[in-house]
Structures are given as C-alpha cells and as structure tokens.
C-alpha positions, 0 to 999 in steps of 0.5 A: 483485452484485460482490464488494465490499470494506470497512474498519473502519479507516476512512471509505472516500473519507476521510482514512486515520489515522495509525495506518495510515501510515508516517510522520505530520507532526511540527511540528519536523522535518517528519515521523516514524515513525508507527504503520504498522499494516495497516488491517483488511479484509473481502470478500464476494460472492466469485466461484464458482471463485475459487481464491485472492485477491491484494491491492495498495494503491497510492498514484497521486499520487506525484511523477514527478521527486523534484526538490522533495519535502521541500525547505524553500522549495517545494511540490511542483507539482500539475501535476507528472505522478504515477506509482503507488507500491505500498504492499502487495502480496501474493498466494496469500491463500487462498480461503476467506479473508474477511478480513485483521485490523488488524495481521495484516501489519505492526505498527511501522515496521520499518527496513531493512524486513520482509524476510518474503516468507512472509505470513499464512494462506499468503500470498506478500508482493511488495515495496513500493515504499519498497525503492526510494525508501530504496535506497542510505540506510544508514540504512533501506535493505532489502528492504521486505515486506508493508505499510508505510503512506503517507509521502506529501511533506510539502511535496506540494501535492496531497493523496495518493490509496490505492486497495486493491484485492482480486483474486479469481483462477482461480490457486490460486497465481500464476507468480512465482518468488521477489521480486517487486514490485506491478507484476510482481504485475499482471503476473501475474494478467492474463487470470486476474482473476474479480472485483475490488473496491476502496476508497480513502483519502487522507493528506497531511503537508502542514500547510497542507493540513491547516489 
C-alpha cells in the first residue's frame, strides 16, 4: 500500500469550492476576491524513514501566451499550449505530521500577499506563482507566500485542473536557502522522494462553463 492522500474539503476529481479559491465569478465585473482559504488535508501509510514532507498544488492548464486572458471578445483557445502555475508550495512539514487543518495556511485574500516564509509546525513557505503574474500591478504586487487558490480566465475555454501532491522525504530539511519558488522546490527533492501521493480538483469562472 502507498501513502494516500485525502480531503474533507472537497470531492476529489470535482469541482473545488469557492471557499478555497482565490478569486470566484461575479455577474458584473467578472470576478472578485473570494475566500481563499487553505483546503483541509490528512495523509496516511507514511513511509518508514520519512524525515520530513513538502507539499505543492499546481494548476497545469495555465495558458502559455496571456494574449486573451480576460479579454471581452474572445475565449481563450483550448489549443493553446498550458504550462504549470503553482498555488502552495511549502517544505519542512514535520514527520510526524498527518494533517494540515482548513485555513491553517491562508484565510482571506492578502493583497500584496503573505509575505511569511516561516509556515506552520515548521514549515518553509515557497512563493507561488501570483508574485509573478501581479508583478508590476501596483495594485497587488508582493511577495506571494503560502497558499492563494485558484483564479483561473474567466474567458478560459477549458476548465482548470489543481493537483496537491504530498512528498514524503529522507530530507529532515531541503537545501534552499532563502525564497524559493514550486520549481526550485521540485528541484530540490529529487532523487530524495520515499513516496507520494495526490489529489486533484478543477475550478473554472467561465459562465458558459458553468451554465
């Protein structure tokens, strides 16, 4: 048996609630902050020699080229080539931890984001990936801690895929030093991964896939 990996916040294979998302669709204005807090997760069948754990949750639909997200006369294509957008990203969970509870790692919309790299029970917290994609809006610019949810186009045609997946590690802590983002954090553990186990979700603010 290999470590499995559950939720309470939601159907595995379903559509993620609002509640956990970053941002959820709004009749006049598209989209607005929603809830964002963190799902809840529990682990089990954790591998002997397991010294720590790190956790990611990617979003893998993300358009590549950003020409028609959010714009008023178009979808995005499906066809469009996606690349991975990270969401949470955090190392050094402790090895004797099962669980992580519902908004034990974010609760609200931060703007300018947590800027906290020092997480629960120990943890490190990567950035995720809205530093990048609000970088230079003075408006929500910052360094991006922790867990923010999805905020998927809402003019995407396609509905978005979250995959959390928990790393069971012979690292007591992984060799980052400082910030550090979901691929650096991939980087890292490689070659050092005991087990790991996922779940996924999707969320989309596209009315029409909604309807």
């Amino acid at each position: 048996m290999g470590m499995k990996l559950t939720t309470s916040s939601f159907e595995p294979g379903s559509p993620i609630p609002a509640r956990y998302a970053f941002a959820q669709p709004h009749p006049e204005t598209h989209v607005a902050l929603a809830e964002n807090v963190n799902p809840q997760l529990g682990w089990t069948d954790v591998p002997d020699g397991t010294m720590s754990f790190a956790l990611i949750c990617h979003d893998y639909d993300v358009p590549s080229v950003g020409d028609d997200v959010n714009q008023d006369d178009r979808e995005v294509p499906s066809d469009l080539p996606r690349v991975d957008f990270f969401h949470w990203v955090v190392s050094d969970l402790p090895s004797d931890l099962r669980s992580i509870e519902e908004a034990q790692f974010a609760d609200g919309v931060v703007v300018g984001g947590q800027d906290v790299a020092k997480g629960p029970n120990g943890s490190r917290q990567g950035t995720n990936d809205f530093t990048g994609w609000f970088a230079g809006d003075p408006d929500m610019e910052g360094h991006y801690y922790g867990y923010d949810g999805p905020a998927p186009p809402w003019n995407d045609s396609i509905i978005h895929h979250y995959v959390f997946t928990l790393f069971a590690l012979d690292l007591k802590t992984v060799p980052l030093e400082g910030s550090f983002n979901g691929h650096e954090l991939r980087e890292a553990i490689a070659g050092h991964v005991l087990a790991e186990a996922s779940l996924e979700g999707t969320y989309t603010q596209n009315p029409r896939l909604l309807a």
